[in-house]
C-alpha positions as CSV (number, residue, x, y, z in Angstrom):
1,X,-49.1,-14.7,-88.3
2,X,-48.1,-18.4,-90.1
3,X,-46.1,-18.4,-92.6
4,X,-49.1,-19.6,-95.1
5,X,-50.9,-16.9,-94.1
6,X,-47.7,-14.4,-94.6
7,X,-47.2,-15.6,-98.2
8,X,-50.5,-15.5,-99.4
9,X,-51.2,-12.2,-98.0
10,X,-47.8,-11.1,-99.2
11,X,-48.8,-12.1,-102.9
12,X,-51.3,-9.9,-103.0
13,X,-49.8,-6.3,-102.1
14,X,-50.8,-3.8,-104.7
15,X,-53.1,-6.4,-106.6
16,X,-56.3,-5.2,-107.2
17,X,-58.9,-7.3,-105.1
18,X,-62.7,-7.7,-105.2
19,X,-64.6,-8.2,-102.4
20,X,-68.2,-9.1,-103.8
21,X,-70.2,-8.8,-100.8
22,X,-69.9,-6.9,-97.7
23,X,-71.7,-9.0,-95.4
24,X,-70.4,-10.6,-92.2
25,X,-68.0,-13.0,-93.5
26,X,-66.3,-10.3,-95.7
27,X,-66.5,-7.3,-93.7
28,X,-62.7,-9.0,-91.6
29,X,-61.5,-9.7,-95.2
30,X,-61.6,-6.6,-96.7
31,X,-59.9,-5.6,-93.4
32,X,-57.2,-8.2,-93.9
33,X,-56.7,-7.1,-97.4
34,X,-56.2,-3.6,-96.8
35,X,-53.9,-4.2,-94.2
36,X,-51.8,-6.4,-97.0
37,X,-51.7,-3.4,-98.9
38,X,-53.8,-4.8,-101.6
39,X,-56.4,-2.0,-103.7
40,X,-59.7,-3.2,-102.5
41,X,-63.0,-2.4,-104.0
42,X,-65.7,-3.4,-101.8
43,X,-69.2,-4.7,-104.3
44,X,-72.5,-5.0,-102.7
45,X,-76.0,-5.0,-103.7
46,X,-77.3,-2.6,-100.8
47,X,-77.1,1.5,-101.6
48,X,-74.9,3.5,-99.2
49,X,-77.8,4.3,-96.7
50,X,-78.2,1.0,-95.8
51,X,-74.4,0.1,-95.2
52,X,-73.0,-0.6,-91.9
53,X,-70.4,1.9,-89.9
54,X,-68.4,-1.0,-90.5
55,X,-68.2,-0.9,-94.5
56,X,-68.1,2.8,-94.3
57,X,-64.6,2.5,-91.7
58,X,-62.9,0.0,-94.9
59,X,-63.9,3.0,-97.0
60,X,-62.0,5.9,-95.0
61,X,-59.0,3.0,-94.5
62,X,-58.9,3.1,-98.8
63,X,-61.2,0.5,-99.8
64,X,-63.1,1.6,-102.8
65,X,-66.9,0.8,-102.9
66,X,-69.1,-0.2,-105.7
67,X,-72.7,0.1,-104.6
68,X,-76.5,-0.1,-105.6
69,X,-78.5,-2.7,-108.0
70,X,-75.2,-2.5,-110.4
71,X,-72.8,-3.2,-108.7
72,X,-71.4,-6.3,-110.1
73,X,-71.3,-4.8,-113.8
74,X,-68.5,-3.7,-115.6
75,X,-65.5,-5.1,-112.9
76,X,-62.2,-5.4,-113.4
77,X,-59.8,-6.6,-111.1
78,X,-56.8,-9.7,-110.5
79,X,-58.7,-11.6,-107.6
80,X,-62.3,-11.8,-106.4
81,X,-63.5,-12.9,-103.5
82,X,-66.9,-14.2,-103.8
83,X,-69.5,-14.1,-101.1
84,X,-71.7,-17.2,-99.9
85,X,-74.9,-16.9,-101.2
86,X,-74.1,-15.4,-104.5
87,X,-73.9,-18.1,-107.5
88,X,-71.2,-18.3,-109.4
89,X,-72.7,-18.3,-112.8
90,X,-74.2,-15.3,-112.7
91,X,-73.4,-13.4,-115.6
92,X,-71.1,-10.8,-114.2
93,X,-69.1,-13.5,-112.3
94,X,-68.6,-15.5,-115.5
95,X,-67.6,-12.2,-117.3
96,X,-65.2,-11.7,-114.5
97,X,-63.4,-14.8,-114.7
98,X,-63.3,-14.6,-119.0
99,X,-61.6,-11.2,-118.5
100,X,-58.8,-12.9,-116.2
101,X,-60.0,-12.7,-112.7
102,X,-59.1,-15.3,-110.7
103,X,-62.2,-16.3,-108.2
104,X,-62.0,-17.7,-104.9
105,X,-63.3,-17.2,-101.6
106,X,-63.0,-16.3,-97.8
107,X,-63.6,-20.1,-96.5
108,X,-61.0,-21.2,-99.9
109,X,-58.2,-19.2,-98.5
110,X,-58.8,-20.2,-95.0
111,X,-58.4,-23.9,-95.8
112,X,-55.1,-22.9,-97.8
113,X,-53.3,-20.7,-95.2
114,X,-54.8,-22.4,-91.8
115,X,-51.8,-24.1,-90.1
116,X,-53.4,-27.3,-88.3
117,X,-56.1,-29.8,-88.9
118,X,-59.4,-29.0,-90.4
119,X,-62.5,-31.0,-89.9
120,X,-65.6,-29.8,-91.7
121,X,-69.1,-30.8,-91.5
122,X,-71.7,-30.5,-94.5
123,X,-75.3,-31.7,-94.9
124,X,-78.8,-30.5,-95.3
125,X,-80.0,-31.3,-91.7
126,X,-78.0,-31.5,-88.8
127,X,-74.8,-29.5,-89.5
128,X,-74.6,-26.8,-87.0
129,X,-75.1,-29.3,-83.8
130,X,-72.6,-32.1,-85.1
131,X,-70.0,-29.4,-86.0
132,X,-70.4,-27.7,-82.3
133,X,-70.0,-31.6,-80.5
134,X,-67.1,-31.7,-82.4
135,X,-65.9,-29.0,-80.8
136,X,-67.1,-29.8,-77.7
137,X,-65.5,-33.5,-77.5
138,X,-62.3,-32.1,-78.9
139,X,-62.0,-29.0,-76.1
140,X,-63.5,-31.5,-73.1
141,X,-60.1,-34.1,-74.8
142,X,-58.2,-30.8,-73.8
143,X,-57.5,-29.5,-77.3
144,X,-57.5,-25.7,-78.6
145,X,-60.5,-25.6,-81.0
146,X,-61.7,-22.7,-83.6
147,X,-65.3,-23.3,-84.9
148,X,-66.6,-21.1,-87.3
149,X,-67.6,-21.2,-91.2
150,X,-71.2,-21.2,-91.6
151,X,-72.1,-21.5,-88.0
152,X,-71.2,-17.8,-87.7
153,X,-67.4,-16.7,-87.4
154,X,-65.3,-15.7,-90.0
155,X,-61.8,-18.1,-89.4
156,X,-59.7,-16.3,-91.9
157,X,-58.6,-13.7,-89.8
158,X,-57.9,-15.5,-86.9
159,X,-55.9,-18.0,-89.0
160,X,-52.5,-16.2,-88.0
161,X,-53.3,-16.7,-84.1
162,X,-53.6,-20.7,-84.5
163,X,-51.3,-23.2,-83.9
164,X,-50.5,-26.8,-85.9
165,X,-51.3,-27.9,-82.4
166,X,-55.1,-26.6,-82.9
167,X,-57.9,-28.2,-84.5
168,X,-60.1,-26.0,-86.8
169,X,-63.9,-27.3,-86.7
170,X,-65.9,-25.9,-89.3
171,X,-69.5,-25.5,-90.7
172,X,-69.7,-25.4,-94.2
173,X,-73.1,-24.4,-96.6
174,X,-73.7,-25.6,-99.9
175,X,-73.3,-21.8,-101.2
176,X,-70.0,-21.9,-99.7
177,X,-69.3,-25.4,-101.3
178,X,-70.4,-24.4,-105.0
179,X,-67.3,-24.1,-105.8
180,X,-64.7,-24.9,-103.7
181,X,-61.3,-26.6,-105.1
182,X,-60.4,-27.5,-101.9
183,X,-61.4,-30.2,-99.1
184,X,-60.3,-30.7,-94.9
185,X,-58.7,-33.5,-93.5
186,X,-61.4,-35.1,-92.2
187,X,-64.9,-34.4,-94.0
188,X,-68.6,-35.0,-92.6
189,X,-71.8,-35.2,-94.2
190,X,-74.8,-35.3,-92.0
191,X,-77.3,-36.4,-94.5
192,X,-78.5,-34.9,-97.7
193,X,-82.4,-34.1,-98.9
194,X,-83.9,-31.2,-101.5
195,X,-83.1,-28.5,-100.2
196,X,-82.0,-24.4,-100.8
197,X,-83.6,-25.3,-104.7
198,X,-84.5,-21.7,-104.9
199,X,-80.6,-20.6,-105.4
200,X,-79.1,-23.7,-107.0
201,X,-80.2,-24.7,-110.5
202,X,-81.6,-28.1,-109.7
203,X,-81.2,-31.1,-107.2
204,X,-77.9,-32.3,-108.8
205,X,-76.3,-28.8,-108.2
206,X,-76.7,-28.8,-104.8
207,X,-75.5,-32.5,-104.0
208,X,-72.3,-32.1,-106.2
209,X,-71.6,-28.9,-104.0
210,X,-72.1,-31.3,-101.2
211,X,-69.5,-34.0,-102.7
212,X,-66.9,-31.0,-102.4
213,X,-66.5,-31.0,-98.7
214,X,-64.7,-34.6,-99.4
215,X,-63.7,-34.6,-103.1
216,X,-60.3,-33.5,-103.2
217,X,-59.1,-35.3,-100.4
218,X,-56.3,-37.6,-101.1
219,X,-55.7,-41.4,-99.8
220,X,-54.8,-40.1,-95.8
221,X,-58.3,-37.7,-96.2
222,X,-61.2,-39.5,-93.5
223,X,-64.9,-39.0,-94.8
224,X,-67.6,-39.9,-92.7
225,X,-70.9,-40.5,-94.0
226,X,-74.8,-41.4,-93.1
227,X,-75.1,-44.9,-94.3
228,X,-78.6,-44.3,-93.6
229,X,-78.9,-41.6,-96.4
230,X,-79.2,-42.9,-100.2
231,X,-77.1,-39.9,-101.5
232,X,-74.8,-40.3,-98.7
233,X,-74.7,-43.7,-98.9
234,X,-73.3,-43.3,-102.4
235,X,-70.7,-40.7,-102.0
236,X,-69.0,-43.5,-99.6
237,X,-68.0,-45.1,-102.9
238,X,-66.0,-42.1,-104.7
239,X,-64.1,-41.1,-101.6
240,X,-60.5,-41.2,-101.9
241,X,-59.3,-41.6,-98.3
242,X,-60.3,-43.4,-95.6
243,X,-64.3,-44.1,-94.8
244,X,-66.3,-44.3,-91.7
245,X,-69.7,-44.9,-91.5
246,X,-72.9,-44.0,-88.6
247,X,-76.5,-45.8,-88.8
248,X,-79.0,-46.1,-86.8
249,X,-80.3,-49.1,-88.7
250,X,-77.2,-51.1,-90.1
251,X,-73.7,-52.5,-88.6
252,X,-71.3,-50.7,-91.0
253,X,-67.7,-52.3,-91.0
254,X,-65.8,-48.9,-89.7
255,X,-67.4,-46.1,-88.0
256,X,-70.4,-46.6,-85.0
257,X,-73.9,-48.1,-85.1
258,X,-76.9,-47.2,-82.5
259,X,-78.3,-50.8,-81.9
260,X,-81.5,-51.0,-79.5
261,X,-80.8,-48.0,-77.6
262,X,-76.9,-48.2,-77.0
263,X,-74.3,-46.5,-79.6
264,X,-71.6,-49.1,-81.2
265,X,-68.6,-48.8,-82.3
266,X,-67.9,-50.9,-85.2
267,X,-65.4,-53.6,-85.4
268,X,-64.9,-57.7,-84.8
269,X,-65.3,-56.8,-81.6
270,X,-68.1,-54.1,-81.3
271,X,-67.3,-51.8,-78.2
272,X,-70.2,-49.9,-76.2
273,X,-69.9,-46.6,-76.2
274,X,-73.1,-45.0,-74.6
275,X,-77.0,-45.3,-74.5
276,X,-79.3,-43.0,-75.8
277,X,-80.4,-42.2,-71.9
278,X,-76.8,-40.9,-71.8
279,X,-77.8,-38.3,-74.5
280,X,-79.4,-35.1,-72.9
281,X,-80.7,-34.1,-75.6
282,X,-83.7,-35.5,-77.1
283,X,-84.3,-37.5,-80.3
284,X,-82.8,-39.6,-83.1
285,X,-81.7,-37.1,-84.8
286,X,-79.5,-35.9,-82.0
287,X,-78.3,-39.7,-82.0
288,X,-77.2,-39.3,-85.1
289,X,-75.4,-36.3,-85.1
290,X,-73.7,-37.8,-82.3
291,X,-72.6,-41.0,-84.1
292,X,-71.3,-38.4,-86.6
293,X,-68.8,-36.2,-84.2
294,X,-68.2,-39.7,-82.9
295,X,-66.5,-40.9,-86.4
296,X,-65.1,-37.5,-86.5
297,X,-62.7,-37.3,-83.6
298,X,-62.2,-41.2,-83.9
299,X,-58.4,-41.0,-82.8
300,X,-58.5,-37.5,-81.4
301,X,-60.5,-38.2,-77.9
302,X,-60.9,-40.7,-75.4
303,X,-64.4,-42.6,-74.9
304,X,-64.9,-40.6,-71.4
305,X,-64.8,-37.6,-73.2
306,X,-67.8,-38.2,-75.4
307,X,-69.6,-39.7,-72.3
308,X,-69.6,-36.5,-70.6
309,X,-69.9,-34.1,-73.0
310,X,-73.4,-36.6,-74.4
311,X,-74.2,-35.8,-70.3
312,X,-74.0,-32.0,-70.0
313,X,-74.5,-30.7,-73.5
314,X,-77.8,-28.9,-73.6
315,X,-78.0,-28.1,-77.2
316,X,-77.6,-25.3,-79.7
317,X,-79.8,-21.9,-79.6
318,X,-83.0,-22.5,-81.8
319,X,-82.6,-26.4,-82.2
320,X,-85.5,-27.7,-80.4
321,X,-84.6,-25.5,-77.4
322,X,-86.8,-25.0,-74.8
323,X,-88.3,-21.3,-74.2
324,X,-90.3,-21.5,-71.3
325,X,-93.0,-23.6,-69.3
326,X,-95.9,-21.6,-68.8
327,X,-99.5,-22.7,-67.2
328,X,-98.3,-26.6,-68.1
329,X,-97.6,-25.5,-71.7
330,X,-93.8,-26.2,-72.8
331,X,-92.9,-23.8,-75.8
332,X,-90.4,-24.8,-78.0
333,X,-88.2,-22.8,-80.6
334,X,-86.9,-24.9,-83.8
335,X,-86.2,-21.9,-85.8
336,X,-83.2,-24.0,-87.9
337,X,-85.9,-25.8,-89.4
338,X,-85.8,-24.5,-92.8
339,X,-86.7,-27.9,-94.3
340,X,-89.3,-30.6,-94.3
341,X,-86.8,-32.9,-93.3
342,X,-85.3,-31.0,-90.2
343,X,-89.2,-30.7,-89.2
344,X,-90.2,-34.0,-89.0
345,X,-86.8,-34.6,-87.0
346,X,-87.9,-32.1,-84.3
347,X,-91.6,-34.2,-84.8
348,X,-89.8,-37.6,-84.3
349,X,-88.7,-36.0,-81.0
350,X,-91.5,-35.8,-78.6
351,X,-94.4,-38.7,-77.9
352,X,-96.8,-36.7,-77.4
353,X,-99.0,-34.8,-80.4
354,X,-98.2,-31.5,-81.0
355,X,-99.3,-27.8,-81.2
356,X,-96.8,-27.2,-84.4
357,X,-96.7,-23.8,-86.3
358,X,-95.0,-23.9,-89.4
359,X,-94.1,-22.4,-92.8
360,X,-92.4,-19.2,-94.2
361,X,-89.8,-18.6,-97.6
362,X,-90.4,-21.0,-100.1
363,X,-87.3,-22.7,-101.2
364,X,-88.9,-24.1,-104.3
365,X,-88.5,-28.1,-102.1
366,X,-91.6,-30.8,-101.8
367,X,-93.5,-30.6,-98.8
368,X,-94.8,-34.0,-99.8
369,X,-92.8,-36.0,-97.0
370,X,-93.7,-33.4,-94.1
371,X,-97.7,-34.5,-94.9
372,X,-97.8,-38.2,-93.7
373,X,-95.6,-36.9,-90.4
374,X,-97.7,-33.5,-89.6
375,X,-100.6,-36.2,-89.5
376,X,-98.9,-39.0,-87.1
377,X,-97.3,-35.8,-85.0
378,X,-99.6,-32.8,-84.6
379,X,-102.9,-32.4,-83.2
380,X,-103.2,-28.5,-84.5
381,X,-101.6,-26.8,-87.7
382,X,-101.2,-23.6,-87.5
383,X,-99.5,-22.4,-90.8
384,X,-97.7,-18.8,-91.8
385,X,-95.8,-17.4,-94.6
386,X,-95.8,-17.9,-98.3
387,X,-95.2,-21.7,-97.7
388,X,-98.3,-22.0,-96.0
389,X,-100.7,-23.5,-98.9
390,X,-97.8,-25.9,-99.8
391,X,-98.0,-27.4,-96.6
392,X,-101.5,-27.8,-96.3
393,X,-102.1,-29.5,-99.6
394,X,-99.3,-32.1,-98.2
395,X,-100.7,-32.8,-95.0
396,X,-104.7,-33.4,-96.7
397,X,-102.7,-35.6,-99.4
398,X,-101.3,-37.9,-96.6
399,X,-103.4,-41.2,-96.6
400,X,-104.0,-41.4,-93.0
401,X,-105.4,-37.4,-93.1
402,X,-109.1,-37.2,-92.3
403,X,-110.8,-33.3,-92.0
404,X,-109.8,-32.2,-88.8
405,X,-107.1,-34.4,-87.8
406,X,-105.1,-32.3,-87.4
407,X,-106.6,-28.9,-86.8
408,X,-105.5,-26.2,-89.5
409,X,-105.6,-23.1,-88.9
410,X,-103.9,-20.4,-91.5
411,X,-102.5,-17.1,-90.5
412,X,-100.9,-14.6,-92.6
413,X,-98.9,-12.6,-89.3
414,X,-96.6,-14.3,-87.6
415,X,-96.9,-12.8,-84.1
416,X,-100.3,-13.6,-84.4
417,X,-99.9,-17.3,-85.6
418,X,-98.1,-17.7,-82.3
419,X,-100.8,-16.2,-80.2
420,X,-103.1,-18.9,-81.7
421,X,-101.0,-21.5,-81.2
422,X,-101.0,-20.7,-77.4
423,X,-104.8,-20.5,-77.6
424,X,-105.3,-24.0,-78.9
425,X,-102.7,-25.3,-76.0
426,X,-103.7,-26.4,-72.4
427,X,-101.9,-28.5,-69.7
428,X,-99.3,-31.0,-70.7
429,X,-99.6,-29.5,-74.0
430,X,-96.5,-28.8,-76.3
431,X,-95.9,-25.8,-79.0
432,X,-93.1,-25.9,-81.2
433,X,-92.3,-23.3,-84.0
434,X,-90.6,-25.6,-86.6
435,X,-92.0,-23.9,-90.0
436,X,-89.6,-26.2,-92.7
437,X,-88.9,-23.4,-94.3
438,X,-86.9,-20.4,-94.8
439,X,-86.8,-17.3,-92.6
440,X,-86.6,-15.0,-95.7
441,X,-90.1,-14.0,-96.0
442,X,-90.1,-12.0,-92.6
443,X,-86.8,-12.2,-90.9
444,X,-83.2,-12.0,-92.2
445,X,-82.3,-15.7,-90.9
446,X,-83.5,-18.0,-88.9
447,X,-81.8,-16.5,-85.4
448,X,-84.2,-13.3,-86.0
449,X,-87.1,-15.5,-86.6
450,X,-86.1,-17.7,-83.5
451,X,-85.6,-14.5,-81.2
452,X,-89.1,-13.2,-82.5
453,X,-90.9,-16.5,-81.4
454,X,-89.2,-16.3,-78.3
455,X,-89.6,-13.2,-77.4
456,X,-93.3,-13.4,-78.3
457,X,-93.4,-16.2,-75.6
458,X,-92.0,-14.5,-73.1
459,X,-94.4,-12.0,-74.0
460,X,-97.3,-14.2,-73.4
């Protein structure tokens, strides 16, 4: 264990410590805790019957547990930890913090006590693939990487095994960004549109928790940014440290460019990096969130490196990945898409029309944008979930829309909306599941609605 990590868990021996939350992230920090000798009370919203063996071991190890629909009233405590996707102005929270209760999180400590570089990746689109090339150019340069954070693994309690030699590459939501005090070395934001409206109180919430991820860097912090993106575009001008720049449509001063189909990087003397037929995987997008792990490990990798890794790297589970070919029919799962804007990325893709089904959890976002592209993209709708109507009435508002064009078809069950969209499909055909929307309607997240689709496929 570093000695950050030995001080701070130190400190809190026989402090009582909240853990609101006992989902995945917190699960390894109440562990942690107790093994500090801390008095842990574990909160969560689900009764006992529905815990996991897991929460139930922390219990018999001494950690206390407040459970059922009240479990956040009436605390007390020196230090909470605060899960995710809970708000922090909830009542209860702000009631903690006026009685004395210091607030922070899992991913707050872990940038305080973690021993080498950090380089974090934010954004509404685009995240989870740019933060794994990261890793991936930085382990094919030959460094020791740990990726975790929103993409899945808790880094906290494997802080003590790293190394200052290491790099730490991590995801980071906007939940997890609401209020975090503290920023990496190098931050990224991918892009930022309306989304996740349905937790955070309005539009301007959700980008200033996207402006954390860079805004306490100091003057030798690097932020990298989509010039490409108005909000983006802007938080280039209150960043304290250094600032690079990607775009697929503009020569920024510092950072890389994508210019006809070759990738840039900027300068007097612009240097060719790679074409986009260097990139297996397919679209702009992808581009993009090359261009940003490109600005990212500017310093930290040679050029070969991110040739190679643009020639081998097949993509991330449930981004546009391919399920199976099946009587000329190519299936395709885009369960990330929880967003208009992430849709029409995975639209953009492919140059032929599509066989798209779509919808799911409403966020409480427009659908407006997704009508005009629906149009342009898809030859046949077919629309689940409680999203559904929403994108219907965008796609028969888009100008170019005529009855028809495209094909609509609405279908409450999900397994069923898939076996319609293989109906409609024939030779050279493509179906995508790409719903711009939240899982939350049917599925736990977007890796259970992902497996679903595919293993409805498969099932075909």
């Amino acid at each position: 264990m570093n000695e950050n990590m030995e001080r701070y868990f130190a400190s809190l021996r026989g402090k009582r410590v909240l853990v609101l939350g006992l989902g995945v992230s917190n699960r390894p920090l109440a562990k942690l805790l107790l093994g500090a000798g801390a008095l842990v009370t574990g909160c969560d919203r689900a009764p006992r019957e529905q815990q996991s063996p897991e929460v139930l071991a922390l219990e018999q190890r001494g950690m206390a547990l407040r459970l059922g629909e009240r479990y956040l009233q009436d605390l007390s405590g020196d230090l909470a930890f605060r899960t995710p996707g809970m708000h922090p102005d909830l009542p209860e929270l702000k009631a903690l913090r006026q009685s004395g209760t210091a607030m922070t999180s899992e991913m707050e400590v872990f940038f305080e006590v973690c021993p080498c570089p950090i380089i974090a990746v934010t954004g509404s689109d685009g995240k989870t693939t740019t933060t794994t090339l990261i890793s991936e150019l930085l382990k094919r340069a030959g460094k020791t990487v740990w990726l975790g954070g929103n993409i899945g693994t808790p880094l906290l309690p494997l802080a003590g095994e790293m190394s200052p030699s290491d790099v730490a590459v991590v995801e980071l939501s906007s939940f997890q960004l609401l209020d975090m005090r503290r920023s990496p070395g190098v931050a990224v934001v991918t892009n930022v549109a309306p989304n996740h409206l349905d937790v955070h109180r309005d539009m301007a919430e959700y980008v200033a928790a996207k402006e954390n991820v860079f805004r306490f860097q100091g003057p030798d912090g690097v932020a990298v940014f989509n010039a490409d993106n108005e909000i983006t575009r802007a938080f280039s001008q209150r960043a304290r440290g250094r600032v690079l720049a990607f775009s697929r449509r503009t020569r920024p001063a510092n950072g890389v460019y994508l210019e006809g189909d070759t990738i840039y990087r900027a300068g007097p003397q612009p240097q060719k990096l790679l074409t986009r037929r260097d990139i297996l995987l397919p679209g702009l997008h992808n581009v993009e969130n090359y261009m940003a792990a490109i600005c990212a490990t500017e310093g930290l990798i040679p050029d070969e490196a991110v040739r190679a890794v643009a020639g081998s790297f097949g993509g991330v589970e449930h981004r546009i990945e391919l399920v199976r070919e099946k009587a000329g029919v190519r299936y395709y799962n885009d369960s990330i898409a929880s967003s208009p804007s992430r849709t029409i990325a995975g639209l953009q893709s492919f140059s032929e029309k599509l066989i798209l089904i779509a919808g799911g959890y409403d966020k409480h976002i427009p659908y407006d944008v997704l009508g005009p592209e629906i149009v342009d993209h898809v030859k046949a709708l077919v629309l689940t979930g409680a999203t559904a109507e929403k994108i219907k009435n965008a796609v028969m508002a888009a100008p170019a829309y005529r009855a028809g064009c495209p094909e609509i078809i609405e279908i409450s069950d999900f397994y069923a909306a898939i076996q319609t969209a293989a109906s409609l499909a024939g030779p050279g055909d493509v179906v995508m599941l790409s719903p711009a929307s939240a899982s939350f309607d049917h599925f736990k997240n977007f890796m259970e609605r992902g497996n679903a689709f595919k293993k409805a496929v498969w099932e075909l």
